[in-house]
C-alpha positions as CSV (number, residue, x, y, z in Angstrom):
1,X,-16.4,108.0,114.9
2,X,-17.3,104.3,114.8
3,X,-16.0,102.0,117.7
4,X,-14.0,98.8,116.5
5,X,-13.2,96.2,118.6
6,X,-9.3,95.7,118.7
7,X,-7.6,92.6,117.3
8,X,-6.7,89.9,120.2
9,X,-9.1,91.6,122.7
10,X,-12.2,89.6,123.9
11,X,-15.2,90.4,121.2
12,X,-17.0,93.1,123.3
13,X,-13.7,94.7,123.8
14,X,-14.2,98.3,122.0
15,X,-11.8,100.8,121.0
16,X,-11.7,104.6,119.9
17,X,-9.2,107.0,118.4
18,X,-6.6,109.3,119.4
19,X,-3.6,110.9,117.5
20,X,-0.3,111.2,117.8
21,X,1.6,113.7,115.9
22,X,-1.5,113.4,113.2
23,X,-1.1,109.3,112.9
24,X,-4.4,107.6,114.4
25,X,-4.2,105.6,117.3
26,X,-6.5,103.3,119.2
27,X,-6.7,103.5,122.4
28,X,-9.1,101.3,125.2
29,X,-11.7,102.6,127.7
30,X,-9.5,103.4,131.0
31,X,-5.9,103.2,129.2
32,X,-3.7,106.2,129.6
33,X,-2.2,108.6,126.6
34,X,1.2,106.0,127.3
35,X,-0.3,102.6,127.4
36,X,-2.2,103.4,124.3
37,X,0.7,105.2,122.4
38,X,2.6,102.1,123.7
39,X,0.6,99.7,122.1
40,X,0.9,101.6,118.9
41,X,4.7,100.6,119.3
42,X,5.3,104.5,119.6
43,X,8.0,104.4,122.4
44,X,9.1,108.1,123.0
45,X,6.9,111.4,122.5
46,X,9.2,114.0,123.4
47,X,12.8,115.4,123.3
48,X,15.1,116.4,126.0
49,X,15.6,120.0,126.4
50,X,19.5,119.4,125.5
51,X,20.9,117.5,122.9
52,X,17.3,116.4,121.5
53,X,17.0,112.7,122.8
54,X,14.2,110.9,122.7
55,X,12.1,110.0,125.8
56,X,9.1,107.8,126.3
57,X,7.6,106.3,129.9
58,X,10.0,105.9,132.4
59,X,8.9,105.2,135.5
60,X,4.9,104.7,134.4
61,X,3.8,106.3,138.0
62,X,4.1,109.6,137.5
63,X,7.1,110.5,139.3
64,X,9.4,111.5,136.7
65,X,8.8,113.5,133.7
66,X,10.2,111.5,131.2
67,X,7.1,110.9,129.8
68,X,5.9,114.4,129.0
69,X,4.2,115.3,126.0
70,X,1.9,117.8,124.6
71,X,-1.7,116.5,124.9
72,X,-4.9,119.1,123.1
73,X,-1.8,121.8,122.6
74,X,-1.0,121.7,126.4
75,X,2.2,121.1,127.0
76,X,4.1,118.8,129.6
77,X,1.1,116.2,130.2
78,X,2.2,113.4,132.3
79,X,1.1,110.9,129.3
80,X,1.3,108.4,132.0
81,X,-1.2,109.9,134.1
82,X,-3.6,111.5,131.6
83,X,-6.5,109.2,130.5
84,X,-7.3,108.9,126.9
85,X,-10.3,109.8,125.8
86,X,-12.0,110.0,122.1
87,X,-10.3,112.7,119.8
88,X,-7.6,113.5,121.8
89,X,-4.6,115.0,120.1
90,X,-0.9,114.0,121.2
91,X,1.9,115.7,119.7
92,X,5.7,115.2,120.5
93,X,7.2,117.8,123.1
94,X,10.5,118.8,122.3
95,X,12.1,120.5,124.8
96,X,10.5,122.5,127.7
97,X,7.1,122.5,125.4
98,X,7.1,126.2,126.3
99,X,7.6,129.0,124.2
100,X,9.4,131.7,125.5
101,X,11.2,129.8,129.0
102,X,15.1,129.5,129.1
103,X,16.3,126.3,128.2
């Protein structure tokens, strides 16, 4: 996968690819799953458990769990936390992101 330097960065500024939910996404050395998902303009990547709202970064630390999502088919990632790195696949969590756990 070629590396592309992202518009408005500095020229040696280079880029690579995630996804999220099968849409390509470019994300920067050192940026986590939420920055880069953020600079997409993607603001939520999972659901609540009840009632199916939408929730993105919260608190951007990793102290809540708003900002769970399912990161290379594991569930409840901290997207947050969780550096992204070339290929990575991000899908929206809805719900508990487990099958099989009450609700």
């Amino acid at each position: 996968m070629p590396r592309r330097r992202a518009p408005g960065l500095p020229p040696d500024a280079v880029t690579f690819e995630i996804s999220f939910d099968g849409r390509p996404v470019r994300a920067l050395p050192g940026q986590t799953i939420a920055a880069a998902l953020w600079g997409a303009g993607v603001l939520a990547w999972r659901t609540t458990r009840e009632g199916g709202r939408p929730r993105g970064a919260f608190c951007g630390i990793g102290q809540c769990f708003d900002c769970l999502a399912t990161v290379n088919g594991e569930p409840n990632r901290r997207a947050c936390l969780v550096p992204a790195r070339p290929g990575d696949a991000v899908t929206t969590q809805e719900g508990h992101g487990r099958a099989g756990l009450a609700v």
